[in-house]
N, C-alpha and C positions, 0 to 999 in steps of 0.2 A: 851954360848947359847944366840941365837935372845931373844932380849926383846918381847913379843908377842902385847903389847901395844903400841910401836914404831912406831912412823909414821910422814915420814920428809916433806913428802908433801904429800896433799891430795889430790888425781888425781881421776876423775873418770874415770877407764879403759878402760869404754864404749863412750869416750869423742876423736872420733876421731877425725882431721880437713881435712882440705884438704893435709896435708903430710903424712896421711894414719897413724898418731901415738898418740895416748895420751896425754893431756898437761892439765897446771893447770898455774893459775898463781904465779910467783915467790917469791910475798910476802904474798901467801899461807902459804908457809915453816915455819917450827918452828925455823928453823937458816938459811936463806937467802944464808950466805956466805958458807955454805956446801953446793950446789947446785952448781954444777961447769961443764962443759962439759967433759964427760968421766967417771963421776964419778958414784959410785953406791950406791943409797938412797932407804931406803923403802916408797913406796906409796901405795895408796890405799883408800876406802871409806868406812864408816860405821867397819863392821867388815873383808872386804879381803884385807889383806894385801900381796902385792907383793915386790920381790927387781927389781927393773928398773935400767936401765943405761941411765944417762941426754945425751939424744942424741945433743939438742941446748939448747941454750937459745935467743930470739929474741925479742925485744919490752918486756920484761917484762914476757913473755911467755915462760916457757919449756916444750921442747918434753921430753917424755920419752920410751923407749923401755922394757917393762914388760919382765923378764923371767919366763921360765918356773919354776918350785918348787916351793918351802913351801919356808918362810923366813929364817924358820930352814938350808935349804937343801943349801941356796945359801948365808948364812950369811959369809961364808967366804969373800967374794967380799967384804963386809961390810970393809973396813981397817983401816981406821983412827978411833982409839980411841972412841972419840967423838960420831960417830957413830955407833959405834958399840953397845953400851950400850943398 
């Protein structure tokens, strides 16, 4: 089961740029080095949390693409150990 407290970057959802996506920056993260292209982290602000998929990372900056569900629903994605806690 998703930890409901979990949260690897803190993106504000509503933080679009001009690549039409989400992003925060990188040494946001509570482990920097999990933040990888392709990979699936949970984000979020305050209390909504989403699972995203790091679409980039550029200058310091990642994008992320939010899916749809609960963190419940899409923790499978969640795969390495580490993050999945």
């Amino acid at each position: 089961m998703a930890n409901p407290d979990r949260l690897d970057l803190p993106v504000d959802l509503n933080s679009i740029d001009e690549s039409g996506l989400p992003w925060a920056f990188l040494d946001a993260a509570a482990d920097p080095s999990a933040v990888t292209p392709g990979r699936f982290i949970v984000v979020g602000s305050g209390a909504a949390r989403a699972v995203a998929q790091v679409v980039d990372i550029e200058d310091g900056i990642v994008h992320v693409r939010a899916l749809r569900g609960s963190v419940t629903t899409n923790s499978h994605l969640l795969t390495d150990h580490h993050l999945a806690s």
